[in-house]
DODOPA-385172 format. One record per atom (N, C-alpha, C): residue in one letter; x, y, z. Coordinates in steps of 0.1 Angstrom, whole numbers, plus 5000, padded with zeros to 4 digits. Layout:
REM residues N
AXYZ...
REM end
This chain:
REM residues 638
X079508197279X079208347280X079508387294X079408337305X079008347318X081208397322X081608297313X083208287320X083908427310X083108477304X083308607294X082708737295X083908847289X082908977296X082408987282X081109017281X080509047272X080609187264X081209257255X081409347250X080609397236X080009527239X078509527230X079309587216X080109627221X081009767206X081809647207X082009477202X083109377196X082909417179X081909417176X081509377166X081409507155X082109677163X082009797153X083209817156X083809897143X084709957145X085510077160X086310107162X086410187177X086010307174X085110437183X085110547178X085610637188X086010777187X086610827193X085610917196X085911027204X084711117206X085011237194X086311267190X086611307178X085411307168X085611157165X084711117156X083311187158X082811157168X081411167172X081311347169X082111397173X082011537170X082011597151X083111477146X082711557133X081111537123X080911397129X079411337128X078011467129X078811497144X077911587149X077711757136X079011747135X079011897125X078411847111X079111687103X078511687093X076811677098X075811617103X074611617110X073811807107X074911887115X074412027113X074412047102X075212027089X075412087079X076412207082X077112227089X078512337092X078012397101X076812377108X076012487117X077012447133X077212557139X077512577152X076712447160X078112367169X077712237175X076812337189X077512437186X076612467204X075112507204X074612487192X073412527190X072412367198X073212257203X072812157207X072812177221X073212267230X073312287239X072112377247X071912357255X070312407262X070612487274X070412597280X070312597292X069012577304X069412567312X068312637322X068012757328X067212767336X066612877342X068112957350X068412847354X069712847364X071112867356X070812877341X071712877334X073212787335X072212657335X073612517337X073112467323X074412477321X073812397302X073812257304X073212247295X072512067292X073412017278X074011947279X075011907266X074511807257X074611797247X074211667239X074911537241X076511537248X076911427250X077711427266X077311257270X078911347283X079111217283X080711247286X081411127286X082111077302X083010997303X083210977315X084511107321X084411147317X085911267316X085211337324X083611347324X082811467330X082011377344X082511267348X082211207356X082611317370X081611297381X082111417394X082211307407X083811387409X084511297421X083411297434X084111237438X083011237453X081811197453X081211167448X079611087448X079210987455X080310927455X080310827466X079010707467X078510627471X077810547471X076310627479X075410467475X073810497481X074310467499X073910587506X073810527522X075310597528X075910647518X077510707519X077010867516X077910947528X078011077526X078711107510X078411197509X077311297506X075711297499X075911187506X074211147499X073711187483X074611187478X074011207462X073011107458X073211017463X072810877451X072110807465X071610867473X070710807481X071210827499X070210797507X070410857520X070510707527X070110597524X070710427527X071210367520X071710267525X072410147516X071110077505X070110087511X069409997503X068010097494X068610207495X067910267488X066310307495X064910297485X063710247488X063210117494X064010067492X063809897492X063809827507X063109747507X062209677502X060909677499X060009737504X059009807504X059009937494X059510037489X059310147481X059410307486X058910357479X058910517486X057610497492X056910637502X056010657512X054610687500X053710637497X052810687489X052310757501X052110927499X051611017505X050811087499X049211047507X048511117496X048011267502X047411397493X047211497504X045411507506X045311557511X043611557517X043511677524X042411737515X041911927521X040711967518X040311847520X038211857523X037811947532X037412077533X037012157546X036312017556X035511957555X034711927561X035711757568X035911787580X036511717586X036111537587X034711557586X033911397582X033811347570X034111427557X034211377544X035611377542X036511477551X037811407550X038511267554X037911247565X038011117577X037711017567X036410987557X035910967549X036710897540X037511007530X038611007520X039310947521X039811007539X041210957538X041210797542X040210747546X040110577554X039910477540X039210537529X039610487514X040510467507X041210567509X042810597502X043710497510X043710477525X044410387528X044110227523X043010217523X042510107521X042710027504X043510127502X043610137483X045210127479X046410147489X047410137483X048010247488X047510347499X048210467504X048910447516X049910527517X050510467530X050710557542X050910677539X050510827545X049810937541X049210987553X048211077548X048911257548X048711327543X049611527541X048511557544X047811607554X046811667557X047011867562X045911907550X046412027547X045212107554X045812167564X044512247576X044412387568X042912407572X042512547564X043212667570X043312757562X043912887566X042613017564X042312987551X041913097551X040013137556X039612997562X038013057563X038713077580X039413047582X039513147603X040113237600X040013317588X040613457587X039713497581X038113447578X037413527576X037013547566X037813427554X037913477540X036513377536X036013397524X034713317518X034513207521X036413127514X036212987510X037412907518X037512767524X038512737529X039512707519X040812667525X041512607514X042912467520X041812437529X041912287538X041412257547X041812177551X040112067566X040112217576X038912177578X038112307585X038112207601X038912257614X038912167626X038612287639X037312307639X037312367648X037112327667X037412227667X037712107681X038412017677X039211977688X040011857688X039011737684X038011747685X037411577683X037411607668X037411717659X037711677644X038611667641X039911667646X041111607643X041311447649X040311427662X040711267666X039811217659X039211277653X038311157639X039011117631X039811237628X041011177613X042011097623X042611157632X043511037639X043210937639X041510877646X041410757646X041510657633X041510707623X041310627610X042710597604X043210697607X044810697607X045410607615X044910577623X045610477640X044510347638X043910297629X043410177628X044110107615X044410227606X045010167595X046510137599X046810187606X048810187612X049110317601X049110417595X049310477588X050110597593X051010657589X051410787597X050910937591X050511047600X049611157590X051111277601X050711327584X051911457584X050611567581X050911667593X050211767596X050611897584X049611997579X050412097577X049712257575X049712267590X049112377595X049112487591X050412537582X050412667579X050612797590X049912907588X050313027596X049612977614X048412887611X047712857623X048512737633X049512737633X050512627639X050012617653X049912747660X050012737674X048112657679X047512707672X046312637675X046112497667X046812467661X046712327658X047612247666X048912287674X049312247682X048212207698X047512307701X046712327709X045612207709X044912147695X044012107693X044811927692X045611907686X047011807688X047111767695X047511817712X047811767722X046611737727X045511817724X044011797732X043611657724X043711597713X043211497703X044011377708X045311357711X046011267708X045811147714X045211107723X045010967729X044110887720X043110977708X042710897701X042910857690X044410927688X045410867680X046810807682X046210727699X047810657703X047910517691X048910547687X049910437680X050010497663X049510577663X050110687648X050910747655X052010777639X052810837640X052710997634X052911087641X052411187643X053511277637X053711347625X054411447626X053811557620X054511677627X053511857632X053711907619X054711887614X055311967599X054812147603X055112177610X054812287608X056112427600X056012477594X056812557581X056512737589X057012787600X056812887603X057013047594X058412987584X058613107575X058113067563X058012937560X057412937549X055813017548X055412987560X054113067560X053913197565X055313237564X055013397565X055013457551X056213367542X056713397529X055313347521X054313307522X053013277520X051913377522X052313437533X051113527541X050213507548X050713367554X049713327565X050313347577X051113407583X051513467594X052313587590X051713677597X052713837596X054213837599X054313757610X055713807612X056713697616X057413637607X058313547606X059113497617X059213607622X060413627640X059413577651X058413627651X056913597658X057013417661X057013417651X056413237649X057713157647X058813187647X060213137651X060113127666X059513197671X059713177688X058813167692X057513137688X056413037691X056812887687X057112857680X057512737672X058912697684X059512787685X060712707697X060112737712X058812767718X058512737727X058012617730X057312597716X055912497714X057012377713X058412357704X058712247700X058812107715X059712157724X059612057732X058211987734X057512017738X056511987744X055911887735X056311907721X055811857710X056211717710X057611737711X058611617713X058611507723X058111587732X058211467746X056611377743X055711437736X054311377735X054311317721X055011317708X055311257698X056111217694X056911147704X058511067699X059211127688X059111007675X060111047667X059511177655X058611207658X058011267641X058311427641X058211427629X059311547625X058211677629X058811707639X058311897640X058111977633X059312007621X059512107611X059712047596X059112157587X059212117574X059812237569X060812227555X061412307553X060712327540X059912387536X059712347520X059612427508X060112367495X060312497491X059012517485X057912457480X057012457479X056512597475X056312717488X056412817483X057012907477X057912867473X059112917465X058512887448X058712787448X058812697434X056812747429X055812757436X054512827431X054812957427X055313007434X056013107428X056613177421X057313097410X058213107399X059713097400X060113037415X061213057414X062112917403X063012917401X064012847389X064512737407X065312617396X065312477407X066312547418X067412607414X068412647421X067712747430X067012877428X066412947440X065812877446X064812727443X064312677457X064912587465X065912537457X066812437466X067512527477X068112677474X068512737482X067712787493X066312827490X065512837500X065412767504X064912647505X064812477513X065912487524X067112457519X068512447527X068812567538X068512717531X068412777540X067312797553X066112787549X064912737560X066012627567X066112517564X066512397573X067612447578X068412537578X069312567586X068612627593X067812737596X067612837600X066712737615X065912627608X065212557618X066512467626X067212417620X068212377632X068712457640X068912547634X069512657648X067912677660X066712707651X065512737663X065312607669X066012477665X065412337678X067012327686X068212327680X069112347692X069112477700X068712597697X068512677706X067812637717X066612557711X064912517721X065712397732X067212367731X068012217739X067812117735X067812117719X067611997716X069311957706X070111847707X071111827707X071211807690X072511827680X072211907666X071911747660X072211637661X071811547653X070411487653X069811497666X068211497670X067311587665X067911727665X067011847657X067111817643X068211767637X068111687622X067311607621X067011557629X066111387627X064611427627X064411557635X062911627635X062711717622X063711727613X063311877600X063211727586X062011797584X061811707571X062711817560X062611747546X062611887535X062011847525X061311977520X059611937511X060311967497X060111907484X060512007472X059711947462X059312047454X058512037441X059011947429X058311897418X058711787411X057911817402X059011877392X058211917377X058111817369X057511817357X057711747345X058911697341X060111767337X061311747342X062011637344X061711527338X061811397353X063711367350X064211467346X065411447350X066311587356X065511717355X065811837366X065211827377X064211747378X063711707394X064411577399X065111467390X065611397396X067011487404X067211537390X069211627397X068511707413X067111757414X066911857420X067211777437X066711687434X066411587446X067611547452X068411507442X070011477446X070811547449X070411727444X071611767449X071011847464X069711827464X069511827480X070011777491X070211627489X070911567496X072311617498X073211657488X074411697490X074411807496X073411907491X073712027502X073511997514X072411947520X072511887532X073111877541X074411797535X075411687541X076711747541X076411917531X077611977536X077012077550X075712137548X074912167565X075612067576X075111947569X075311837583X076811837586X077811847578X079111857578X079612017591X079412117584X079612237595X078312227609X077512117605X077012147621X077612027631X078611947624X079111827636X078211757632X077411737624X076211597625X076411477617X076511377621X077111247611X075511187612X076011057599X075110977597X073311027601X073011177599X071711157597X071211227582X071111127571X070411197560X069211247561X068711357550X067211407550X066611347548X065711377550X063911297544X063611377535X063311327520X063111417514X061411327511X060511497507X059411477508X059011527491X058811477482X058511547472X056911527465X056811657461X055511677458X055511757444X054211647435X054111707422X053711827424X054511937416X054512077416X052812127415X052512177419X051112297418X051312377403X052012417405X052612517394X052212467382X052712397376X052812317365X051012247357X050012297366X048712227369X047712337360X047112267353X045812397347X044512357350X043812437346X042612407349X041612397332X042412427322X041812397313X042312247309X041412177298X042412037295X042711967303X042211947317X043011907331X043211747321X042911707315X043311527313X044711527310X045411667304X047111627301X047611677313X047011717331X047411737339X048111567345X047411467341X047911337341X048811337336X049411367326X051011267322X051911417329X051411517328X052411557339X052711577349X051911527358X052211447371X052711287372X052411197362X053311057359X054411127357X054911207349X056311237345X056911337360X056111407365X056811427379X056911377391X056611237387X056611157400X057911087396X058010997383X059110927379X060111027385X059811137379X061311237386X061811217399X060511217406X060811197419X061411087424X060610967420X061410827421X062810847415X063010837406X064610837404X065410917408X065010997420X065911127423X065711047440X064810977438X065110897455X064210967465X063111027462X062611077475X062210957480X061610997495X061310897506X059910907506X059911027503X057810987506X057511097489X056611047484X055911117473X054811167473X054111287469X052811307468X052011357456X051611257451X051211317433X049511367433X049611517433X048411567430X047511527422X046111487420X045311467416X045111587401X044411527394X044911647380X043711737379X042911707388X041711847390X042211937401X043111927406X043812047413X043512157416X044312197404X044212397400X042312407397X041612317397X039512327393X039612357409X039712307416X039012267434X039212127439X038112077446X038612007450X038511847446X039411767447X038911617440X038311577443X037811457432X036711407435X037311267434X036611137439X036811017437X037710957428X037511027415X037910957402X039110997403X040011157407X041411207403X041711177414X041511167428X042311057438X042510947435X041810887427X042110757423X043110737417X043110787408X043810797397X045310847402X045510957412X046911027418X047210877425X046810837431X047610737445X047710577428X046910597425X047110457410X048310507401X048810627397X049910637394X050910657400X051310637415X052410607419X052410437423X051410387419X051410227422X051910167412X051110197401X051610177387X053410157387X053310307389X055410317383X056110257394X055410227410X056210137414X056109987412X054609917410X054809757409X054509737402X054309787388X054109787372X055209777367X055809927368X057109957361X058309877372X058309907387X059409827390X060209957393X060210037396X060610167393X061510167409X060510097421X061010117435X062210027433X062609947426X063509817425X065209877429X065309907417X067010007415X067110077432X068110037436X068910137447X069110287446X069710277433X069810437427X070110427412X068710447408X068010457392X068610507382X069610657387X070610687380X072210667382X072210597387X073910557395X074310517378X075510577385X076710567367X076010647359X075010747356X074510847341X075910927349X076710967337X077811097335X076911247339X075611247331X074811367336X074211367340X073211257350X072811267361X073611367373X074811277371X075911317387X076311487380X076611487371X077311647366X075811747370X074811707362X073811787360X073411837376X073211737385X073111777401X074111817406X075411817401X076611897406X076112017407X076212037392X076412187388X075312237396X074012187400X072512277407X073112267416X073812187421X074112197440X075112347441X075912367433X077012467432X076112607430X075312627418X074512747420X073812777435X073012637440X072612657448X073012677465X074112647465X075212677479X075312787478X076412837466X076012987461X075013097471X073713037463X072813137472X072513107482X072612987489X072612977503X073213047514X075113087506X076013137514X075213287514X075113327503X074513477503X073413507517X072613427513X071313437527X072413417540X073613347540X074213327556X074913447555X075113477544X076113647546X075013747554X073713697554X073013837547X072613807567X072813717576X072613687588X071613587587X071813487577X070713397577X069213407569X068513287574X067013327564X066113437567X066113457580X064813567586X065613687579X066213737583X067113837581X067113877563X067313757559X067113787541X066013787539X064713757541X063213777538X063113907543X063713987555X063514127561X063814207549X065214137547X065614227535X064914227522X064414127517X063614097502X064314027494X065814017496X066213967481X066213827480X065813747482X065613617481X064213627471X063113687476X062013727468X062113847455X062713897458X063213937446X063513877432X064413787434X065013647430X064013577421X063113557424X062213487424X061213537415X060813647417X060113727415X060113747395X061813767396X062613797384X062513657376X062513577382X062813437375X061513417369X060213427380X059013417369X058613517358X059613637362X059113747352X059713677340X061013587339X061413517325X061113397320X060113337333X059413247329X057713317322X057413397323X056513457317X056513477300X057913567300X058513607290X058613457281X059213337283X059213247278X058313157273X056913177277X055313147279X054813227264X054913347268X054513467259X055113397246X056513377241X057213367232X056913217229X056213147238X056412977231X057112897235X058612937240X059812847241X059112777253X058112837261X057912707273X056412667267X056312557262X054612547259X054312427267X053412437267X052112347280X051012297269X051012197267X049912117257X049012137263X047612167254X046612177257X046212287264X047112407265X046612587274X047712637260X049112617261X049812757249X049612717238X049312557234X049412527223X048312367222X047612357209X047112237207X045812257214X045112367218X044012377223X042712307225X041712247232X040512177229X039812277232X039112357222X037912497225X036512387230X036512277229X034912237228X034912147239X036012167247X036312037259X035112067268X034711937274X033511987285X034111967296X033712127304X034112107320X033912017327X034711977339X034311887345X033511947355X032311867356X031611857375X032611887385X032112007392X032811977406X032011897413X033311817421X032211767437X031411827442X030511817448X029211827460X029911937469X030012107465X030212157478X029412137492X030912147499X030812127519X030012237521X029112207534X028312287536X029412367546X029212487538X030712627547X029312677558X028012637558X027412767568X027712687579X027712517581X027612447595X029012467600X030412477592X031612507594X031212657601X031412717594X031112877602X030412857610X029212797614X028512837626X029112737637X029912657633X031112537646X032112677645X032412717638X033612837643X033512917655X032112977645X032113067655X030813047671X030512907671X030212907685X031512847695X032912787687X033712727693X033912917702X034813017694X035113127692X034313217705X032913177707X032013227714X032413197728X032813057729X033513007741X034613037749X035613097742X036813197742X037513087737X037613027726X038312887724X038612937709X039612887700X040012897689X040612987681X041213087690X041713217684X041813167666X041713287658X042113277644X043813317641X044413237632X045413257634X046413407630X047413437639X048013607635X047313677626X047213787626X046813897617X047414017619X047514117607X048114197605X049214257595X049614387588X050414367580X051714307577X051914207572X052914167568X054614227570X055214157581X056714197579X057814177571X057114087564X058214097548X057614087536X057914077531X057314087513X057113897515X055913927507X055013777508X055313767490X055013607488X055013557473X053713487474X052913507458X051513437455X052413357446X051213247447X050913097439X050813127425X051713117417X051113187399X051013037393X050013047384X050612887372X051312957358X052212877351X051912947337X051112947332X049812867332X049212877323X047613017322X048013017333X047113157336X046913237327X047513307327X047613457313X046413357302X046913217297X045513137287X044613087289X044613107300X043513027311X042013167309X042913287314X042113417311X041413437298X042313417289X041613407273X041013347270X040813247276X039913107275X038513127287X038213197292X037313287300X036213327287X037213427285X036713587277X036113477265X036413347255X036413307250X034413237256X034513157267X033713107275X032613277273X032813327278X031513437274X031213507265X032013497256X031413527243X030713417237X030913317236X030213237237X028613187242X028813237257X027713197263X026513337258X027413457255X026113547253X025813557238X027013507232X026513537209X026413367204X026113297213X026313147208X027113067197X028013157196X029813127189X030813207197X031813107190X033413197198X033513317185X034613387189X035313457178X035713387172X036413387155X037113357150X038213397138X039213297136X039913357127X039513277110X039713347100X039413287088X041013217085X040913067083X042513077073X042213027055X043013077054X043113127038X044613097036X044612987027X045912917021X046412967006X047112997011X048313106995X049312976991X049112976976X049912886972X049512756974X051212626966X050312506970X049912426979X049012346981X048412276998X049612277002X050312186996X051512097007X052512217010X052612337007X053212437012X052612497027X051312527027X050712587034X050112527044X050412387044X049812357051X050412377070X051812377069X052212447084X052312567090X052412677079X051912777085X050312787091X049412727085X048012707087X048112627100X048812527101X048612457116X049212597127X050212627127X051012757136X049612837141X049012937127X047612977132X047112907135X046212837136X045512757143X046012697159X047012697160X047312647172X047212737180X048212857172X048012997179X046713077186X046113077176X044913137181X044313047191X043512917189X042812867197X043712827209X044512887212X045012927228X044512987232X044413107229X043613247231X042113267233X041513117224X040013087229X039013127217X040113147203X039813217193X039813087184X038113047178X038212947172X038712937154X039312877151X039912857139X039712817128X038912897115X038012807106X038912827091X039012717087X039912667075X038812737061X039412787051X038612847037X038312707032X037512697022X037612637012X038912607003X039312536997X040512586991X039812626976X040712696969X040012806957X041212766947X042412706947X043712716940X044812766948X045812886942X046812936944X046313096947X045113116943X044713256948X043213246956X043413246967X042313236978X041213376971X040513366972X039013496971X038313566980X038913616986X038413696997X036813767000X036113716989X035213786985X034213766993X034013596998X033313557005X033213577022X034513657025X034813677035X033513767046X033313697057X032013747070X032613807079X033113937084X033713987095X033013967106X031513997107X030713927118X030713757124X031113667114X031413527120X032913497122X034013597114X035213607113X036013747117X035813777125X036513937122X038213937123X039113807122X040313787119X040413707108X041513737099X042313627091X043613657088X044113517083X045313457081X045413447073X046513477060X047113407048X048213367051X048013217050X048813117051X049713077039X050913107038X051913087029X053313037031X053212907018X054612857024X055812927014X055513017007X056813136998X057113227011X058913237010X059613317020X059113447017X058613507005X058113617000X056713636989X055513656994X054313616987X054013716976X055313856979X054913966976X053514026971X053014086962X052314206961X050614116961X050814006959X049413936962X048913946972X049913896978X049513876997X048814016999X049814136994X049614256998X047914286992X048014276984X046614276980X045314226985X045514066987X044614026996X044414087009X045514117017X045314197031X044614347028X044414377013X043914527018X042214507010X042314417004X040914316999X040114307014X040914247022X039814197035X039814287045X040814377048X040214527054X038414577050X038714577037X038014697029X036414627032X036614437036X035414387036X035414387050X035914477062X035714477075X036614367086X037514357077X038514247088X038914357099X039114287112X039914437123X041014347122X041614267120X043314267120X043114117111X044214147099X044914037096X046214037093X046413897093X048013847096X048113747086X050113737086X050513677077X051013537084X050813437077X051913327088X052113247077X053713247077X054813147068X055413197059X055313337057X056313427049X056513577056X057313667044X057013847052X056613897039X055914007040X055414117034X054814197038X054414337033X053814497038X052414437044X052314527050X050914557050X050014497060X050814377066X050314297077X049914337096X048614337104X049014357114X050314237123X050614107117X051614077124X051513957114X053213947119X053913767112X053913687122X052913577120X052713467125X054413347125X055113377134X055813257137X055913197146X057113087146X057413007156X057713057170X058613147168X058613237180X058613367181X057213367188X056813537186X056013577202X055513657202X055413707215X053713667214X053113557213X051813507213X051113557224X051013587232X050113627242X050013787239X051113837235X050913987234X049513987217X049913947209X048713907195X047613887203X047513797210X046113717213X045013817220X045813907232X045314037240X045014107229X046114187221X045314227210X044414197203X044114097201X042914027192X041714047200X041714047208X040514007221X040314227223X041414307225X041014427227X040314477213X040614437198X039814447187X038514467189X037814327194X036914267202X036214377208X037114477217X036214587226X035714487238X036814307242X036114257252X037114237262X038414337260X039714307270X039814477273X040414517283X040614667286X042414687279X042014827273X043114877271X044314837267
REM end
């Protein structure tokens, strides 16, 4: 066997792709092949087959420009990607805490996320609260015992964490120190007013930065805020690319020479579920890159790419299926080659973690690397036909909009202008639309509900009054300015999840409850025989108990359900469930039977006929029904 090539198709006949295609039509039954065909957000279709015909020139090797298929020869390896875990305990001694466990567990870098919003006065923080350098050389030191490197990420407050940085650092000589600081990202956030502002704070600050922290990266490009946002993969890859241009130009401006200012810009990008649109997403980063690196003269320095399980994608209801979709967005990550990973904990979108979902985030990137073996492969997708196409095609949309922003005089200049957020803006309005209708469902919030799940415990809130009162005697001192304020110079983007809009109905659901000691409900009532009705009856049911609307099945009676027994006070919806394409004048009957006994809306699901407030299908505008159902109620406005 060894002196022979082994060939797996010896033993079938040869097929052509011919073939494969008429397969594919007898398969449909004469139905249109392109109904197999998918798009994206980005409108790059997804094909059901690719052959090598669709293989894309130039890909070139791992460690070979254009970096598709990796930014070294040897990939991850030997050792693996960067487990990066993040940490945003206000309280700077339960973070120190955290984070000296997590290393001690299989972590290898720390994302440490500094508060923004209690030095602006707001209620609640929403990362480590450091009101003196000795609470940042607490976390250094623990950082600089374990050898660990901690990536800063200051947000709009850059210049005073820079401040507090250089004042801390001797007690974190021998960590590796990088500032990460994202100036426009955090204007396009709204943690700094004015974008131009903090471009030229950020290029006075950078040297200084440099000569006191060697190699570690000053700037982060990320798209992070993009992608919370709503934007589609191609709008954030373009943002990303364009930030990192826009920061190479602010560190060779500051005299720093173009392939060293590359070596200081990380790039941050989000990692959906996806685990093969986040792999393309990751890849075709690298190639845009490397055509940047190309028009700036810059050889041999690939990006660092930093990838982080999406926020977006995170609920707060059900949080246990927030687990496999963060395993599935890390694999993405891994096979798309990032360098360092950071997989959110699945109580996220609740507050802050506790023990058990840190555990569990830094255990499932250990897992998929020395379980699965996952770090092993050089490049995990090298040779897929749609790997390399599928990241083509994103890299191509996304150059696209990159050139636009350089038309437009670059990134500051296009945030002045808005259309990049615009962009964005539009993309989640069709990711909404897509939500509403079904086509994007999220187990356990749009569909498959658990009404009876018990919340989780939050952790032990930090005491915010000893924080505030360290603020504000630091403040008293003349020490700690709060960072920029003021109105906004460009149009800012919020954090949205999809699952929100069900998250809300699942509230309203939570208080009706707490004050009538039941949910609402719907009645279902099965038309015809079981084995007919029985899928329309799952559809409602699924449906509703999204909405927070619990779901109670009739008795069965035969082929003609009896409405007679019907309770509008325990039930004030129902459903006839029918699996006839037309139930005619029965159905109609029954729906004017359970009016007359005080129903406020019922519905048909699994056929059509008169008289219905709506037809329950597969895709329908479900969120627009559910608000209705709930305004019935008199417990939603307008």
């Amino acid at each position: 066997m060894s002196e022979q090539t082994l060939s797996l198709a010896r033993e079938f006949p040869p097929a052509t792709l011919e073939d494969w295609r008429a397969q594919m039509v007898r398969a449909l039954r004469g139905g249109d092949p392109e109904s197999l065909v998918s798009r994206t957000l980005d409108d790059i279709p997804v094909e059901p087959l690719y052959t090598p015909e669709q293989a894309v020139p130039g890909g070139g090797l791992p460690g070979r420009i254009p970096w598709l298929r990796g930014g070294r020869v040897t990939g991850n390896l030997p050792h693996g990607w960067d487990i990066r875990q993040l940490h945003r305990h206000p309280d700077p001694e339960v973070a120190a805490a955290q984070i000296a466990e997590d290393l001690g567990r299989g972590v290898r870098s720390i994302w440490l996320r500094l508060d923004r919003r209690l030095l602006r006065g707001e209620a609640q923080p929403d990362g480590v609260v450091l009101p003196e350098a000795a609470d940042l050389s607490r976390i250094l030191s623990v950082c600089a015992e374990a050898g660990a490197p901690l990536v800063l990420d200051p947000g709009g407050d850059f210049l005073r964490i820079a401040e507090l940085l250089l004042g801390a650092a001797e007690d974190g000589s021998g960590t590796a120190i990088a500032f990460g600081a994202d100036p426009l990202g955090a204007a396009v956030a709204g943690e700094h007013p004015d974008p131009a502002a903090a471009l030229a704070a950020m290029a006075e600050l950078a040297p200084s930065l440099a000569e006191r922290f060697g190699e570690g990266r000053l700037l982060w490009a990320s798209g992070l805020p993009w992608h919370d946002a709503g934007a589609s993969d191609a709008q954030e890859l373009a943002a990303t690319i364009a930030t990192g241009i826009a920061y190479l130009r602010l560190l060779t401006g500051a005299g720093f020479e173009a392939a060293e200012a590359a070596r200081r810009i990380g790039l941050r990008l989000a990692a959906d579920p996806e685990i093969f649109a986040t792999a393309a997403k990751l890849r075709a980063a690298r190639r845009l890159w490397a055509q940047v690196a190309r028009h700036s003269g810059i050889e041999r320095v690939p990006p660092f790419l930093h990838a982080v399980t999406a926020p977006r994608v995170m609920s707060r209801r059900d949080p246990w299926t927030n687990m496999l979709r963060v395993t599935a967005a890390t694999l993405g990550a891994a096979l798309g080659g990032a360098e360092a990973i950071t997989t959110l904990p699945f109580d996220h979108a609740i507050g802050l973690p506790d023990r058990l979902s840190r555990r569990i985030a830094r255990n499932t990137q250990l897992v998929l690397a020395l379980e699965s073996q996952v770090q092993h492969p050089i490049d995990p997708l090298g040779g897929s036909w749609f790997a390399d196409r599928f990241a083509d095609a994103l890299a191509e949309r996304a150059w696209t909009l990159v050139r636009e922003i350089e038309a437009a005089g670059g990134m500051l200049e296009a945030l002045r202008r808005g259309f990049p957020q615009e962009r964005v803006i539009a993309a989640r309005e069709r990711r909404l639309r897509d939500i509403a209708l079904r086509r994007d469902l999220q187990v356990g919030i749009g569909g498959f509900a658990h009404l009876e799940e018990t919340p989780r415990s939050p952790p032990p809130e930090p005491d915010l009054e000893a924080l505030r009162a360290r603020l504000a005697a630091v403040r008293a001192a003349g020490k700690g300015a709060p960072p920029p304020r003021g109105t906004p110079a460009i149009r800012i983007l919020r954090p949205w999840r999809p699952a929100e809009p069900f998250e809300r109905l699942r509230d309203l659901s939570d208080a009706f409850l707490a004050r009538e000691g039941r949910r609402p409900a719907v009645l279902l009532l099965r038309l015809g025989r079981p084995a007919e009705s029985i899928a329309p009856a799952t559809l409602a049911k699924n449906l509703f108990e999204a909405g927070g609307i619990a779901a109670i099945e009739a008795p069965a009676t035969g082929e003609s359900p009896d409405p007679g027994g019907f309770d509008p006070a325990r039930t004030p919806f129902a459903v006839l469930c029918t699996g006839s394409p037309d139930p005619g004048d029965r159905a109609t009957a029954l729906a004017r039977g359970l009016r007359d006994r005080g129903a406020k809306r019922v519905y048909l699901a699994g056929g059509g006929a008169e008289g219905f407030d709506a037809i329950l299908r597969e895709e329908m505008d479900a969120l627009a029904l559910l608000e209705d159902a709930w305004r019935a109620l008199g417990e939603m406005p307008g």
